[in-house]
RODRENBA-405474 format. One record per residue (C-alpha): x, y, z. Coordinates in steps of 0.5 Angstrom, whole numbers, padded with zeros to 4 digits, always signed. Last residue first. Layout:
# RODRENBA-405474
XYZ/...
***
This chain:
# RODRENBA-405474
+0069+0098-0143/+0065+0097-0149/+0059+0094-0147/+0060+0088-0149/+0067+0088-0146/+0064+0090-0139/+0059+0083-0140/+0065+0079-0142/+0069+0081-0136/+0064+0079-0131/+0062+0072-0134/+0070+0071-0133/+0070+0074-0126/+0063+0070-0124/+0067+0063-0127/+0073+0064-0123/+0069+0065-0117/+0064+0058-0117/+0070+0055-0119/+0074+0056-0113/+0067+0055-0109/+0067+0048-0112/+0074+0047-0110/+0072+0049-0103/+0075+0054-0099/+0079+0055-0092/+0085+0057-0096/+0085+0060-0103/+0084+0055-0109/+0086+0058-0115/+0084+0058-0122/+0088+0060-0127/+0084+0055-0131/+0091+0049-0133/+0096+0051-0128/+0091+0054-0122/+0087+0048-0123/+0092+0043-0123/+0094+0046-0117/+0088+0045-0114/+0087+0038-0115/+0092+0036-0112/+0092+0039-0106/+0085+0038-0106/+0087+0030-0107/+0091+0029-0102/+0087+0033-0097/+0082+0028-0098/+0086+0023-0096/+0089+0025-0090/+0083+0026-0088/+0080+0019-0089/+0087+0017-0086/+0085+0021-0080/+0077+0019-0080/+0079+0011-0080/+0078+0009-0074/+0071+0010-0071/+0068+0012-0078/+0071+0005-0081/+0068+0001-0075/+0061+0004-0075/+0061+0001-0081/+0064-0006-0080/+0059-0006-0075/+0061-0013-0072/+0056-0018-0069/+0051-0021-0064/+0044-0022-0065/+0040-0023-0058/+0037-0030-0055/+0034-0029-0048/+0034-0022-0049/+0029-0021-0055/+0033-0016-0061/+0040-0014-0062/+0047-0013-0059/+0052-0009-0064/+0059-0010-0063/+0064-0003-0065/+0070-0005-0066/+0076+0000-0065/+0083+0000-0066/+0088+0005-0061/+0093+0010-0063/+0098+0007-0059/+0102+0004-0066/+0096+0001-0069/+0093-0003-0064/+0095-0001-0056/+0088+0002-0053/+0085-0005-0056/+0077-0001-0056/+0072-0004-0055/+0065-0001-0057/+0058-0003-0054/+0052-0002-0058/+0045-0005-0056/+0038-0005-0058/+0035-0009-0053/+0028-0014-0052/+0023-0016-0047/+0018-0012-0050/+0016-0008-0044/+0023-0009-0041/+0026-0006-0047/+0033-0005-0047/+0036+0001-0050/+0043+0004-0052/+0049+0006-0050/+0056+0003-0050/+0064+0004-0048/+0069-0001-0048/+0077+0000-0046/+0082-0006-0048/+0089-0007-0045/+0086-0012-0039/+0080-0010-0039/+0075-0004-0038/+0068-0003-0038/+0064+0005-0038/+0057+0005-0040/+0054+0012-0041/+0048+0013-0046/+0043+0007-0042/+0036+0008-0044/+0030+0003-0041/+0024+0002-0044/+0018+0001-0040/+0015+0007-0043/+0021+0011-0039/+0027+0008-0036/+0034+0012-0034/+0041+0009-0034/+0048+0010-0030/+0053+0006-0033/+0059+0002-0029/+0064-0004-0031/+0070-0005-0028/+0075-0012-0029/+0072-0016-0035/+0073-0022-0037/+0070-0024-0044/+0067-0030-0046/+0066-0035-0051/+0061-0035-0057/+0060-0031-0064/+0064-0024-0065/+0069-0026-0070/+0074-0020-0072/+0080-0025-0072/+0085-0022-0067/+0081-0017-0064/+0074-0020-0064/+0077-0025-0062/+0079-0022-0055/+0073-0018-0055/+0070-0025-0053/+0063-0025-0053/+0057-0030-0052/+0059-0030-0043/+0060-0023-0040/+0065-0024-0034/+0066-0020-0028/+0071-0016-0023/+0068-0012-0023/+0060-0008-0022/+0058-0002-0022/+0051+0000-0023/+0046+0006-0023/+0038+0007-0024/+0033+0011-0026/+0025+0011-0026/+0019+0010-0030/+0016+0002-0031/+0010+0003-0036/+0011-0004-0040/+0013-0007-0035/+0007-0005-0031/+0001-0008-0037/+0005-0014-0039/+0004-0016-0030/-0003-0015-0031/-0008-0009-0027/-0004-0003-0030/+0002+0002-0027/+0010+0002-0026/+0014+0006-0021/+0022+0005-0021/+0029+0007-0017/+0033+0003-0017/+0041+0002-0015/+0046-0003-0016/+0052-0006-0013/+0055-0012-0017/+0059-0019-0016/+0061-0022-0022/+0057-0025-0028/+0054-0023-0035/+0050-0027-0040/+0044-0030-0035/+0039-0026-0037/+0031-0030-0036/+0029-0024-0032/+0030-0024-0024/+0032-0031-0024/+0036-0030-0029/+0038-0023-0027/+0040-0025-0019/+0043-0031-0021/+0048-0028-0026/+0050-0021-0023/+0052-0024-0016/+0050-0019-0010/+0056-0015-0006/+0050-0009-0005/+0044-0008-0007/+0039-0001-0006/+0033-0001-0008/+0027+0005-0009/+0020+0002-0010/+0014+0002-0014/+0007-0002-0016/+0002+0001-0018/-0006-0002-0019/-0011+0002-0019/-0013+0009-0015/-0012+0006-0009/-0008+0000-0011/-0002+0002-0009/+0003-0003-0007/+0011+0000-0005/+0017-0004-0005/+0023+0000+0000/+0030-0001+0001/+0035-0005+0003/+0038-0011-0002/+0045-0015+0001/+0049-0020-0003/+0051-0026-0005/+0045-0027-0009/+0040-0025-0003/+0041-0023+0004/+0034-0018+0005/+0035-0013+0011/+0030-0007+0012/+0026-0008+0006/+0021-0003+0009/+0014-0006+0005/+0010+0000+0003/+0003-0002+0002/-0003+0002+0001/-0010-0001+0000/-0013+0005+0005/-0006+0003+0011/-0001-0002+0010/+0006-0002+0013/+0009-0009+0012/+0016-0009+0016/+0022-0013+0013/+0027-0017+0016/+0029-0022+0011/+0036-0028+0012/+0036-0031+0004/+0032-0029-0002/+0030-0033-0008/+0027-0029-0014/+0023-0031-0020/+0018-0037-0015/+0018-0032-0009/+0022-0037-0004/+0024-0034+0002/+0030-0036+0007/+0031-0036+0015/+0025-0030+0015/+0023-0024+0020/+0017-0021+0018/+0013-0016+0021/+0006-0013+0020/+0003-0006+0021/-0004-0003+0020/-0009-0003+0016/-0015-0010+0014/-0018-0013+0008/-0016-0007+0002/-0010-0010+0000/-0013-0015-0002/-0016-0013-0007/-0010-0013-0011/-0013-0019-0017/-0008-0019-0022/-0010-0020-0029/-0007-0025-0034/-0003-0022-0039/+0003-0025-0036/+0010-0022-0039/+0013-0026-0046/+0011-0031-0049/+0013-0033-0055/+0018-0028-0056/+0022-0026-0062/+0020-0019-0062/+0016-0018-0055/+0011-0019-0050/+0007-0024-0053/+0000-0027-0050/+0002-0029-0044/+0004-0037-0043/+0009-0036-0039/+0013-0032-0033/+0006-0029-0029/+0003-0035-0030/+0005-0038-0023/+0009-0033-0019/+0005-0032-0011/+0006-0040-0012/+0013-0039-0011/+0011-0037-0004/+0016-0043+0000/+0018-0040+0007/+0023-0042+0012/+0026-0042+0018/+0020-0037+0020/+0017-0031+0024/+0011-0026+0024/+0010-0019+0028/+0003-0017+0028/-0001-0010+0029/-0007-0011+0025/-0013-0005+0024/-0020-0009+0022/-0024-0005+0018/-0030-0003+0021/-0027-0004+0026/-0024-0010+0031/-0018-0008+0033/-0012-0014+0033/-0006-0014+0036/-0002-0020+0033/+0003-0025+0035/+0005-0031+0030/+0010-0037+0029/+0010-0038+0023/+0010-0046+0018/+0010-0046+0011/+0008-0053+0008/+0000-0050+0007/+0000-0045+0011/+0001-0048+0018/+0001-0043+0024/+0004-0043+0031/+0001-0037+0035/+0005-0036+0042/-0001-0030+0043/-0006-0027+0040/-0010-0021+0042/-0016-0018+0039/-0019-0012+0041/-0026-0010+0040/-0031-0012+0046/-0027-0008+0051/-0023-0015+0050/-0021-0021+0046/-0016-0026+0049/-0012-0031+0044/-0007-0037+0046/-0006-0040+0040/-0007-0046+0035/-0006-0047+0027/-0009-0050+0021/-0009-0050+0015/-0009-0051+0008/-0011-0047+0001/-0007-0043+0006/-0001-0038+0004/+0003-0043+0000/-0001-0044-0005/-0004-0039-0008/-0011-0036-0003/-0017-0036-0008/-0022-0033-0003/-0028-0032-0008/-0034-0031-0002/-0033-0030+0006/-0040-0032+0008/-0038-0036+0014/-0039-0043+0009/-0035-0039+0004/-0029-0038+0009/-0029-0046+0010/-0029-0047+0003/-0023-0043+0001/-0020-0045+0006/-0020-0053+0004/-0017-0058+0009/-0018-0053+0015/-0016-0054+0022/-0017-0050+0028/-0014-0048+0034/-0016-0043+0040/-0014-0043+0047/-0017-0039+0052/-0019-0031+0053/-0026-0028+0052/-0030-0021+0052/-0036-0019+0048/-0039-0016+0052/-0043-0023+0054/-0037-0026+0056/-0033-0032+0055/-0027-0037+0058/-0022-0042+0056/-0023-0048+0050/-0024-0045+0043/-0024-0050+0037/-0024-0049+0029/-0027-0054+0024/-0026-0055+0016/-0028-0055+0009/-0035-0055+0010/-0036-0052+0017/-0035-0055+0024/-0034-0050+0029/-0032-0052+0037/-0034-0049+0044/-0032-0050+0051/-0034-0043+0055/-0032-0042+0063/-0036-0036+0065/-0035-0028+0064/-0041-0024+0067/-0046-0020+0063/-0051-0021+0066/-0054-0027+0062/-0046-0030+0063/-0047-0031+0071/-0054-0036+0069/-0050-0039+0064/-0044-0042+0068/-0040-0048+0065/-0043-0046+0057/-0042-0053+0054/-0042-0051+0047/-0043-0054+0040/-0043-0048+0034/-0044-0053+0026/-0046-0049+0020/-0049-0053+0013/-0049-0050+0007/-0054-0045+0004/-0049-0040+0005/-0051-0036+0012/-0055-0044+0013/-0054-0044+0022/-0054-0051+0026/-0053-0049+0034/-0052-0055+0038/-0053-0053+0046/-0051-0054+0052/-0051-0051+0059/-0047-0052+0066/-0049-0052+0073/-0052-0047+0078/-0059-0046+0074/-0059-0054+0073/-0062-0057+0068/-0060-0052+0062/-0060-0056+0055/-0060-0052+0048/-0062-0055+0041/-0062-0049+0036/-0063-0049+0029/-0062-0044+0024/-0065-0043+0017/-0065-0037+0015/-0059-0031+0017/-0061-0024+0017/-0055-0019+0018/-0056-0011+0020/-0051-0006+0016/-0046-0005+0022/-0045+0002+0027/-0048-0002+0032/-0049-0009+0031/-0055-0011+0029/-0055-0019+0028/-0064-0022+0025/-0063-0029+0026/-0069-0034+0022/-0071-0040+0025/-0073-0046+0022/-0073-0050+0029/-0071-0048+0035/-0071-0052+0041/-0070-0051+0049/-0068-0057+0054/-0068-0058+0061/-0069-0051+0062/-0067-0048+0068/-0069-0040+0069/-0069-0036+0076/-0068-0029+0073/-0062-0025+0077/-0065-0019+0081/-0062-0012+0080/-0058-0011+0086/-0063-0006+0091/-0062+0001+0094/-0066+0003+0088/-0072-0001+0089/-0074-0007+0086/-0079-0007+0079/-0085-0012+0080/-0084-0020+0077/-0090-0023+0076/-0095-0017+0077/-0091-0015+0070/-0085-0010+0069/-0083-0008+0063/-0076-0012+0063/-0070-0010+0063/-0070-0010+0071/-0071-0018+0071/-0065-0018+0068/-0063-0022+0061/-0057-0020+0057/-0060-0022+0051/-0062-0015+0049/-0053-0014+0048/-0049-0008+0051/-0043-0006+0046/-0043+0000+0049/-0044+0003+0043/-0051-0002+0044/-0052-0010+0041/-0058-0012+0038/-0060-0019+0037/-0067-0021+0033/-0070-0028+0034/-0076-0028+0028/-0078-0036+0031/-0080-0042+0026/-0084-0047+0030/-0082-0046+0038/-0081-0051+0042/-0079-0051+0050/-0078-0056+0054/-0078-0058+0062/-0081-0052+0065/-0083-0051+0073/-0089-0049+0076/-0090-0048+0082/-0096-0050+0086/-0095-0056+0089/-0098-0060+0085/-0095-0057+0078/-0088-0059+0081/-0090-0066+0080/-0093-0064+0073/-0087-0061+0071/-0088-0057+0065/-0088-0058+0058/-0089-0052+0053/-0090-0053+0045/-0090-0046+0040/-0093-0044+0035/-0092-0037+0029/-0085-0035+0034/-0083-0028+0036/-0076-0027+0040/-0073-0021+0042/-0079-0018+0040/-0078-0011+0036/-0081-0005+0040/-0074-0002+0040/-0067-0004+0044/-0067+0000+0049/-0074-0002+0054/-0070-0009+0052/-0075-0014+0048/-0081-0017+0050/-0081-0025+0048/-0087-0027+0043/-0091-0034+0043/-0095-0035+0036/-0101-0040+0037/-0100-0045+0043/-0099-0052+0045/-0099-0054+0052/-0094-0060+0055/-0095-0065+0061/-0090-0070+0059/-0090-0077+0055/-0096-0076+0054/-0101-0071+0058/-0103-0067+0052/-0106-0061+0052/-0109-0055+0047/-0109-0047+0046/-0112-0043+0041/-0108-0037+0038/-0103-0033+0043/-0098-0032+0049/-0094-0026+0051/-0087-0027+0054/-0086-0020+0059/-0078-0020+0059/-0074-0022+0066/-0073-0029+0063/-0075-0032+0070/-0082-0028+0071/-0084-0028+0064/-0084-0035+0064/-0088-0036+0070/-0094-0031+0067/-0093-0034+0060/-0094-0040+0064/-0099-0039+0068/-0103-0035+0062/-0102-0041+0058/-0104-0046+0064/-0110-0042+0064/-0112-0042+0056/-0111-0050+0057/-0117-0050+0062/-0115-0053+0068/-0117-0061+0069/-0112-0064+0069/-0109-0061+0075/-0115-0062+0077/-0115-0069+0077/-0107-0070+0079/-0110-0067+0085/-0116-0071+0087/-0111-0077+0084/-0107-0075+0090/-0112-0074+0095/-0116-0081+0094/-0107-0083+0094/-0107-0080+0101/-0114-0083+0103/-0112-0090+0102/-0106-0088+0105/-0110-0088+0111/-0114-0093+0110/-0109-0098+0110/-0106-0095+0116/-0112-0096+0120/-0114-0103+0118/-0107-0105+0120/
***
């Protein structure tokens, strides 16, 4: 019993000998093996500096002066990571027996810089053959795998860092304020970590838990579970990553406020209407490759009340490239036309308000090129209401052209093109064609007209230029064509205007109607406007000013059997603001239109009359083709010429 007792005496003497010395090293050597141990597991000399101190409790830790990690031979002489201080624990047990195993880092305000190659290499992308070689981690031979460092951690943080991001072919990006609390125990086991980053002075949250660590350092692919908390909303990723960049897996996210969220990520002045995203959220299968190309799939989007199925191809250039197809039951963008309706400065005569002044903001077209389509249920656009869409968006250097390829609306079908150009300042342009659709719902909506009704087939062509919706109407170009009828125009009725003469109130029916016009300075002219009712003919010209929100119109009935079959027109004169035109007879153009025979008639009456008179009582005669001044004229030049040859005696 004495014997045992001695025995572990002695041990626990060998021991505490041991621990003594470890203890004892001066600080300066556990920093050279700490430096030269790290060096060895990160593949990247490590260089440790500045005075250096111990502390025993509650861990074995040294800490340092500025602590620097060498970057890759490609990627400069700029460190991967230089600290002003650091603080590194070890595990004391381990120290015993001549390893050195680490616990912690802390590193006080470190310059982290991150560079990606072409190719699209990373200079975090740690191999013991990146690295200048050291005596801790000696270069392998050609014929060798390149080694994979041996790292665990049990816990790495950062504080007040500064994160310097250089893409290739990318202006750098320098975000300060980042913290880091990183967690890796176990070199084949999982990693966490809690990233917080300030790109706007707000708060940014990355957690994740890396399933395979060591095989992402190398550029291999490894299960990922992260999510992004934000001001104004959070985005989760579960499925697999690489270093490359590559990942596949599910996605959603969930944003209160958009515009906040993308401000938190330094996507400054997003202000979406409603309808396309103030709110959102949404979930999908994405796969990202070759480190720029983007697919989702079996997307499911929430955009504000709007609800889209969604796939989309996505390069991820300079400038985006978008390949997208979209679907919907129903969709309500009403808010794309607040303001544009009202409370403008004035457009027209007699207008209170009159197309928006406000500017519009195009910018968008400039975000990403390439392709989207949309198939729809049923659109609401706030001054228009469409049915069944199918239309292509393509868009390409802030140039969109939109294929109208179906869009079932008012009773009818509208093909064509819609054009956006805001390359060289805002244009908008297209070419329309409708067909079958309802005159009267389609020009309320369209433009506060609701006089006419009956189906229509029409045709535009236009082009308008500005940075306002005043300023476009007001320069629109183009021509145009229409047909329509049967049809009733409601605040005339032709057939009282036949019978009493009165033009106010009640309606006319219509059975064709057809016109062709051109536009220029937004003003629209119309010289050909052909209508037929029963047993009347109207014809019209004039202008609508689109520009002005007002017309000037003249159409011209004419009662084909009035006056023994030689017809009876009444001209009616439209004028001024469209929503509520002066409408009256133009007795004027009247008495020109049918009396011209009768005041024919008339004066050669009175010629005939006048002539013989003439003739009997001055001898003057009123030869065929001459005016009865000319017949004065001549008769007085052959007396004057008679007096004259008397005088001279002849």
């Amino acid at each position: 019993m004495r014997l045992v007792f001695r025995l572990l005496s002695a041990v626990v003497i060998l021991i505490l000998l041991a621990v003594v010395g470890v203890l004892m090293l001066p600080g300066e050597r556990l920093a050279h093996l700490a430096s030269s141990q790290l060096s060895k597991q990160l593949g990247r000399e490590v260089t440790i500096g500045g005075d250096v101190s111990l502390t025993f409790w509650p861990t074995l830790s040294i800490s340092t002066g500025p602590l620097e990690v060498a970057n890759a031979d490609w990627a400069g002489d700029t460190p991967l990571l230089r600290a002003q201080a650091a603080r590194i624990g070890m595990d004391a047990a381990a120290l015993l027996s001549g390893d050195i195993t680490f616990r912690m880092i802390e590193a006080d305000a470190p310059r982290i810089t991150l560079i990606t190659d072409a190719n699209g290499r990373g200079n975090w992308e740690l191999s013991t053959t990146e690295a200048k070689q050291t005596d801790a981690a000696p270069a392998p031979s050609s014929d060798q795998t390149p080694a994979i460092p041996v790292f665990t951690l049990d816990r790495l943080r950062l504080s007040d860092a500064s994160l310097d991001w250089r893409a290739a072919g990318a202006d750098p990006v320098v975000i300060e304020g980042v913290d880091l609390d990183l967690a890796w125990p176990d070199r084949e086991g999982p990693a966490t970590f809690d990233l917080t980053l300030r790109p706007q002075g707000d708060p940014l949250r990355i957690a994740a838990t890396i399933g395979r660590p060591q095989a992402m350092m190398t550029g291999a692919v490894g299960p990922l579970v992260a999510s992004l908390d934000a001001p104004g909303g959070t985005a989760k990723f579960d499925g697999t990553f690489g270093t490359k960049p590559e990942a596949q897996g599910a996605v959603s996210f969930d944003l209160a406020d958009t515009a906040r969220f993308l401000a938190a990520l330094g996507i400054a002045g997003v202000d979406l209407p409603q309808g396309l995203g103030r709110k959102a959220n949404g979930t999908g299968q994405i796969t990202l490759s070759e480190g720029n190309r983007l697919a989702l799939r079996d997307g499911k989007l929430t955009l504000d009340s709007n609800r889209l199925q969604a796939a989309a191809d996505i390069a991820l250039d300079a400038k985006p490239r978008v390949t997208a197809q979209l679907s919907a039951d129903a969709l309500d963008f009403s808010g794309l036309a607040q303001g544009d309706s009202g409370g403008g400065n004035g457009g027209g005569s007699g207008n209170a308000a009159g197309w928006s002044r406000a500017a519009i903001d195009a910018s968008g077209l400039a975000a990403f090129d390439g392709k989207v389509s949309l198939e729809a249920g049923a659109i609401e656009l706030g001054t228009l209401t469409l049915g069944k869409t199918r239309t292509v968006m393509t868009l390409d250097r802030s140039r969109a052209v939109f294929a109208l390829n179906e869009v079932r609306a008012y009773d009818g079908l509208i093909t064509g093109e819609f054009v956006a150009n805001n390359r060289n300042g805002l244009s908008v342009g297209g070419k329309l064609r409708a067909s079958g659709v309802e005159m009267q719902t389609l020009l309320n909506d369209a433009a506060d007209v609701s006089r006419f009704s009956g189906k229509a087939d029409a045709s535009l062509n236009f082009l308008g230029v500005g940075q306002s919706t005043a300023a476009i109407m007001s320069s629109l170009k183009g021509d145009g064509s229409v047909q329509a009828g049967p049809g009733v125009i409601s605040g005339i009725d032709l057939d009282q205007l036949f019978r009493a003469g009165g033009v106010g109130g009640g309606t006319t029916v219509f059975d064709t109607l057809s016109a062709t016009y051109t536009i220029a300075g937004g003003v629209l002219r119309n010289k050909d406007l052909a209508m037929s009712l029963p047993g009347i003919k109207a014809e019209g010209e004039g202008k609508v000013n689109i520009g002005a929100r007002s017309l000037d119109y003249l159409v011209v009935p004419t009662a084909l059997n009035a006056r023994d079959g030689r017809g009876l027109a009444i001209p009616v004169r439209i004028k001024g603001p469209w929503d509520a035109p002066a409408i009256r007879a133009d007795m004027g153009e009247a008495i020109d239109r049918n009396l011209a025979e009768e005041r024919k008639q008339l004066e050669d009456d009175v010629r005939s009359k006048v002539s013989e008179k003439l003739e009997k009582e001055l001898g003057v005669t009123v030869e065929q083709g001459d005016s009865i001044e000319d017949a004065l004229q001549r008769k007085l030049e052959e007396e004057a010429a008679k007096g004259l040859l008397r005088l001279l005696g002849k």
